[in-house]
Z-matrix of the N, CA and C atoms (Angstrom, degrees):
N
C 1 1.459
C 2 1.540 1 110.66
N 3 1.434 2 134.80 1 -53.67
C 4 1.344 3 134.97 2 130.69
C 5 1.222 4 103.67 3 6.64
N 6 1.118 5 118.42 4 -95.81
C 7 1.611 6 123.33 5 -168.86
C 8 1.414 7 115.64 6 -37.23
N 9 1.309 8 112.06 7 -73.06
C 10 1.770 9 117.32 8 164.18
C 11 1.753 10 107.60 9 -19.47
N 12 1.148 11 89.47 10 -67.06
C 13 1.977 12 89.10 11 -170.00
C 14 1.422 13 104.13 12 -63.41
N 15 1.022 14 133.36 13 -40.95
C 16 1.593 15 130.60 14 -149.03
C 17 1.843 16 81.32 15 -84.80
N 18 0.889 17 127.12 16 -12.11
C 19 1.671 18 134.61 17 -161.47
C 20 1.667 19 86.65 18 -89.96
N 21 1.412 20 114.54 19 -66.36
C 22 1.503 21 120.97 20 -153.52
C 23 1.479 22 96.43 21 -78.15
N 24 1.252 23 127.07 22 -41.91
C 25 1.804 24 126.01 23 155.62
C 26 1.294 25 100.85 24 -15.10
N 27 1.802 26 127.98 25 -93.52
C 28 1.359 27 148.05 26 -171.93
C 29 1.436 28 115.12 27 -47.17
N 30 1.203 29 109.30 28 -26.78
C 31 1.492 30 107.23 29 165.00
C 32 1.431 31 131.70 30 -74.21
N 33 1.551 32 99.04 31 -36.05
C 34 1.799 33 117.96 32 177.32
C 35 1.612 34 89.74 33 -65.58
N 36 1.252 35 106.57 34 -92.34
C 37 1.715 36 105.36 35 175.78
C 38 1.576 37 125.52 36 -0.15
N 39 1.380 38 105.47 37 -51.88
C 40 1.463 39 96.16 38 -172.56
C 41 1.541 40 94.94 39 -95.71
N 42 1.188 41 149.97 40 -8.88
C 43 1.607 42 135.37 41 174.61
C 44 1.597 43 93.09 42 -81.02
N 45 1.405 44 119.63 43 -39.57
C 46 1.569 45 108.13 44 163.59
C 47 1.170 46 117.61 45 -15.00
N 48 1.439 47 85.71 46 -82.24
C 49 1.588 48 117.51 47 -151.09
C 50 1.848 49 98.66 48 -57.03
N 51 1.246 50 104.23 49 -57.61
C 52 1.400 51 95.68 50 177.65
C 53 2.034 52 131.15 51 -56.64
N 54 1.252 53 96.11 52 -29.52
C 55 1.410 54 106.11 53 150.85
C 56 1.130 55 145.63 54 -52.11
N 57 1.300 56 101.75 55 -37.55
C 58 1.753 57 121.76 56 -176.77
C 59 1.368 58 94.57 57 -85.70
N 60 1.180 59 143.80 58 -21.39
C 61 1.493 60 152.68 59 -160.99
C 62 1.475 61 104.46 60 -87.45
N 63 1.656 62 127.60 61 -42.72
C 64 1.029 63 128.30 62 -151.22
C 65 1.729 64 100.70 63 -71.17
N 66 1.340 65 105.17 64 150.06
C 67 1.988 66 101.36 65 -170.79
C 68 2.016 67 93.76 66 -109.51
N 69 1.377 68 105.05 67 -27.64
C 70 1.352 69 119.83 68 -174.27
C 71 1.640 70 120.91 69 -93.70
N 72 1.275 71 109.07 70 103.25
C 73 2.032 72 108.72 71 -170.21
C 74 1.695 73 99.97 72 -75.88
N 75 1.434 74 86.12 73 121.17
C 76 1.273 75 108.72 74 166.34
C 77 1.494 76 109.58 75 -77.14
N 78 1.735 77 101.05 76 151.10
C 79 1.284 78 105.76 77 -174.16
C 80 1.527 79 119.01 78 -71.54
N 81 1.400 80 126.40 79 13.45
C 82 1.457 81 137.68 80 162.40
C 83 1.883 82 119.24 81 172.59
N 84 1.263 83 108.86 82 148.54
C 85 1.304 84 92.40 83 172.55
C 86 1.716 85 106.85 84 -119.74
N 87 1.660 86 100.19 85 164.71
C 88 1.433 87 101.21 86 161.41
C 89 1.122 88 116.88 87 -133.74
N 90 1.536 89 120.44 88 138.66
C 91 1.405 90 122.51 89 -172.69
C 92 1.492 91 110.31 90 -107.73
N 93 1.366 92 126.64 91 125.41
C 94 1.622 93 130.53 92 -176.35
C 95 1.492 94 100.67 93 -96.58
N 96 1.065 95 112.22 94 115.60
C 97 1.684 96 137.46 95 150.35
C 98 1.649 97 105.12 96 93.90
N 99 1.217 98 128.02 97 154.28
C 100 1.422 99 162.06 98 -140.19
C 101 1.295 100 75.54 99 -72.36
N 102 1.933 101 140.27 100 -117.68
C 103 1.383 102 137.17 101 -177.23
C 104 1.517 103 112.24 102 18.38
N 105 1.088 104 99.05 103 -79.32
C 106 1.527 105 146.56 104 -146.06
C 107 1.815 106 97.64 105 -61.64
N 108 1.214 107 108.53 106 -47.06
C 109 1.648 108 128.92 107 -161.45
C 110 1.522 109 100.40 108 -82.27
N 111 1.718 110 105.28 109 -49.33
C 112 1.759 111 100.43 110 172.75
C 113 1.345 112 101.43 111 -61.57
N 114 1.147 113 138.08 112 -83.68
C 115 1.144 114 144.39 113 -130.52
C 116 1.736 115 92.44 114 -56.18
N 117 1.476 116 111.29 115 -80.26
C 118 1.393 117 103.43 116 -175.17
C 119 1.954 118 123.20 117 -48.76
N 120 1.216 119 108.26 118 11.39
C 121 1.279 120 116.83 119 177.07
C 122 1.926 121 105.76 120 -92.55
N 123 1.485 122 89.14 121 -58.21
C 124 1.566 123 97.77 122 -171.21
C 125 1.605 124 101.98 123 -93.46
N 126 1.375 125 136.37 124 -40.17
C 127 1.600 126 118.40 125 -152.12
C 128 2.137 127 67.57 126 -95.08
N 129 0.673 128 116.45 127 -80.75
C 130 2.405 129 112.23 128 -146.24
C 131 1.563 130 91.05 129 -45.75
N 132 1.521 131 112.37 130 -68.75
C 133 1.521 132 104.15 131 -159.45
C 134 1.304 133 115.04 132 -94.01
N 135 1.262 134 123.10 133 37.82
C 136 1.709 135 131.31 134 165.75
C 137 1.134 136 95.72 135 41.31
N 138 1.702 137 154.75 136 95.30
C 139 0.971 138 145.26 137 -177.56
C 140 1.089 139 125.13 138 -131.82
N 141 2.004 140 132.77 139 79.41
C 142 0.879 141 133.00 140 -176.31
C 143 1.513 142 133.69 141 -61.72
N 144 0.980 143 98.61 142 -59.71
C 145 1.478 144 119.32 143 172.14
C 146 1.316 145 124.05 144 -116.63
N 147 1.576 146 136.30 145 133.97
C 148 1.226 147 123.74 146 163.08
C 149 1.741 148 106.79 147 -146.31
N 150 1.175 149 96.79 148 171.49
C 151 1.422 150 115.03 149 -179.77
C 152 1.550 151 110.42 150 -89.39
N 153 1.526 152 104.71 151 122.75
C 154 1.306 153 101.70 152 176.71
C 155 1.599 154 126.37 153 -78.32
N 156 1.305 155 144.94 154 80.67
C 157 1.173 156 129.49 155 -172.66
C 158 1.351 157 142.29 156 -74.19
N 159 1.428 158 101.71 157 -13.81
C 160 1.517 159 78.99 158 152.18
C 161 1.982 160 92.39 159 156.18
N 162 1.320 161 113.79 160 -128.07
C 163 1.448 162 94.08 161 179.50
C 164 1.788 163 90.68 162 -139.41
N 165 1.166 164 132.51 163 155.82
C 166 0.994 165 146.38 164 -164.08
C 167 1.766 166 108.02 165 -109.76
N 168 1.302 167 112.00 166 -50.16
C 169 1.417 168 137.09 167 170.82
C 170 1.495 169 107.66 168 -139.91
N 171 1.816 170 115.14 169 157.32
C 172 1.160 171 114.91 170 -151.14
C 173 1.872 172 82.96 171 -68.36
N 174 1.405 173 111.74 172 145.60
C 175 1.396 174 121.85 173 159.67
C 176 1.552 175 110.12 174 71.96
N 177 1.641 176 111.35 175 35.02
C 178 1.284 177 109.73 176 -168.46
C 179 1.588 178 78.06 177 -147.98
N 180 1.763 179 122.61 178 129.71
C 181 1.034 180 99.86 179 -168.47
C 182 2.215 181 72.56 180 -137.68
N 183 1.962 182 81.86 181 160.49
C 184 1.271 183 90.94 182 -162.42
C 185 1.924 184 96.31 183 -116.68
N 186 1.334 185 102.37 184 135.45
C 187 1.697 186 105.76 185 -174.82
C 188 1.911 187 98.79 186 -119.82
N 189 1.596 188 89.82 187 136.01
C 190 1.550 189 102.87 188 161.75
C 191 1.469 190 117.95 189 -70.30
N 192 1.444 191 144.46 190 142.60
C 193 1.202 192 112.57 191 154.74
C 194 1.097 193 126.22 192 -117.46
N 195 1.419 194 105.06 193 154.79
C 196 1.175 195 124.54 194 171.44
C 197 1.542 196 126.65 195 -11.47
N 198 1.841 197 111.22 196 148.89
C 199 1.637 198 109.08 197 175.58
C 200 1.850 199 122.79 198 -84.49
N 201 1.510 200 99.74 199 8.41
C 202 1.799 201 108.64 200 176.77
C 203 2.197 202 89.90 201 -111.97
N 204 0.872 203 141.18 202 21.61
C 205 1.418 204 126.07 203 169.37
C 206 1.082 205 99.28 204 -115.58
N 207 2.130 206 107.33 205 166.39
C 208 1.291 207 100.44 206 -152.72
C 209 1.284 208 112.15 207 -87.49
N 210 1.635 209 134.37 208 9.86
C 211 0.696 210 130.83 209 -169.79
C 212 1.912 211 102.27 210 -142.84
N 213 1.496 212 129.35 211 77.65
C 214 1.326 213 141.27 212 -146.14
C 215 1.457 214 113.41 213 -67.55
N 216 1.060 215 158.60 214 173.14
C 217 1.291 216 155.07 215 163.59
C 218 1.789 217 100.35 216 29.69
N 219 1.549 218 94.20 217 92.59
C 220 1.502 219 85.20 218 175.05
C 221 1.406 220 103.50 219 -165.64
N 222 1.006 221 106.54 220 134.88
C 223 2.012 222 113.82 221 -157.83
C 224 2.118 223 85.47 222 -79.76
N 225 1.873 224 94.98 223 129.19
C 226 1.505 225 109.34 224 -168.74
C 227 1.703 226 77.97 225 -132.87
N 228 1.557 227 104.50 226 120.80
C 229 1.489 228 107.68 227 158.19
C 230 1.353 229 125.63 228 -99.06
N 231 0.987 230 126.58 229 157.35
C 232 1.990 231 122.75 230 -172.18
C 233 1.503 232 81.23 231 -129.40
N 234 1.363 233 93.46 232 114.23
C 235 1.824 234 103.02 233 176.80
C 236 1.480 235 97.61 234 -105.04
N 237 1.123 236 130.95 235 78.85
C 238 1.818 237 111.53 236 170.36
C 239 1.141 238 107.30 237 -13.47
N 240 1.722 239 102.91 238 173.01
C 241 1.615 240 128.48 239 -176.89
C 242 1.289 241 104.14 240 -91.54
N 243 1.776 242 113.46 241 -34.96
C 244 1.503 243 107.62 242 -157.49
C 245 1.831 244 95.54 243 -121.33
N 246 1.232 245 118.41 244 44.16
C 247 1.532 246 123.37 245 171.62
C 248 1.335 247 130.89 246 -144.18
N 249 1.363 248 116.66 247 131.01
C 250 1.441 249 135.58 248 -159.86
C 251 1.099 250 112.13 249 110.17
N 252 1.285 251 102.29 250 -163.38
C 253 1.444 252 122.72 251 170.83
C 254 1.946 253 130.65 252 -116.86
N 255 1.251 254 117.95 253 -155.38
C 256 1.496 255 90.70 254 170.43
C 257 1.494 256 125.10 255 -97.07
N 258 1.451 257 115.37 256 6.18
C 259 1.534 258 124.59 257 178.43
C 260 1.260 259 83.04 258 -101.79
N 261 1.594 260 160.99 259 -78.73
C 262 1.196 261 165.00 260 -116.92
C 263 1.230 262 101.54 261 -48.01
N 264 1.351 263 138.94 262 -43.03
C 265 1.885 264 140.03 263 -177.93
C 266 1.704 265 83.11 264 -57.99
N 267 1.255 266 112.15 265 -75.62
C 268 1.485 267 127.53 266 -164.08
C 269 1.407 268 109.86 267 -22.14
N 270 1.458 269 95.01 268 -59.07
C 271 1.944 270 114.38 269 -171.95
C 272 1.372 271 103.54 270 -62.58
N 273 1.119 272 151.59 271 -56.24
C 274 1.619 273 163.08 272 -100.29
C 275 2.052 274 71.24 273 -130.36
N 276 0.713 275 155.76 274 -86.16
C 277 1.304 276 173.91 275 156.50
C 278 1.468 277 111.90 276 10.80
N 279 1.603 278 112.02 277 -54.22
C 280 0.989 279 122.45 278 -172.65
C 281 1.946 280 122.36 279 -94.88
N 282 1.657 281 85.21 280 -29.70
C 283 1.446 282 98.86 281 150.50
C 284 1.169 283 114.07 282 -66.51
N 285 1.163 284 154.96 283 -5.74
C 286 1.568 285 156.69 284 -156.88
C 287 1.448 286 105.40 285 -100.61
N 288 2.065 287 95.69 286 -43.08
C 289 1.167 288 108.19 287 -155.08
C 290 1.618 289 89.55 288 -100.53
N 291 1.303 290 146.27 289 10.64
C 292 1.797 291 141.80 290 161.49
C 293 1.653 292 79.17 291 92.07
């Protein structure tokens, strides 16, 4: 179990890291699993405040952010780790994309 976590640690870290890097705002992001969703919420996109809008998929809820993060008015989804199905990333995605 150790292993698992110390695994999903190194994974958040580097979608961080690559997040915090980006100079160009994408027209939305999505973050996969609980770790993973804080971190790139609060350490890449400085994210004080946001607007909750609403849910994207059942139990998948989609946030505006805030005008102090580094990337301002910008649809941020928190996809849990343990929700949906195996098209559900796919679907939520493509709705994103019209």
């Amino acid at each position: 179990k150790d292993k698992i976590l110390e695994a999903s640690v190194k994974i958040s870290n580097a979608v961080t890291s690559v997040i915090g890097k980006l100079s160009i705002k994408p027209n939305f992001i999505v973050a996969k699993g609980g770790i993973t969703s804080s971190d790139v919420c609060t350490k890449a996109l400085k994210v004080v405040k946001a607007k909750v809008m609403g849910q994207i998929k059942p139990g998948i809820p989609v946030w505006m952010t805030g005008e102090e993060s580094k990337f301002p008015n910008m649809p941020y989804v928190i996809f849990p780790g343990n929700v949906g199905e195996v098209t559900t990333l796919r679907e939520a995605v493509e709705v994103l994309m019209g």
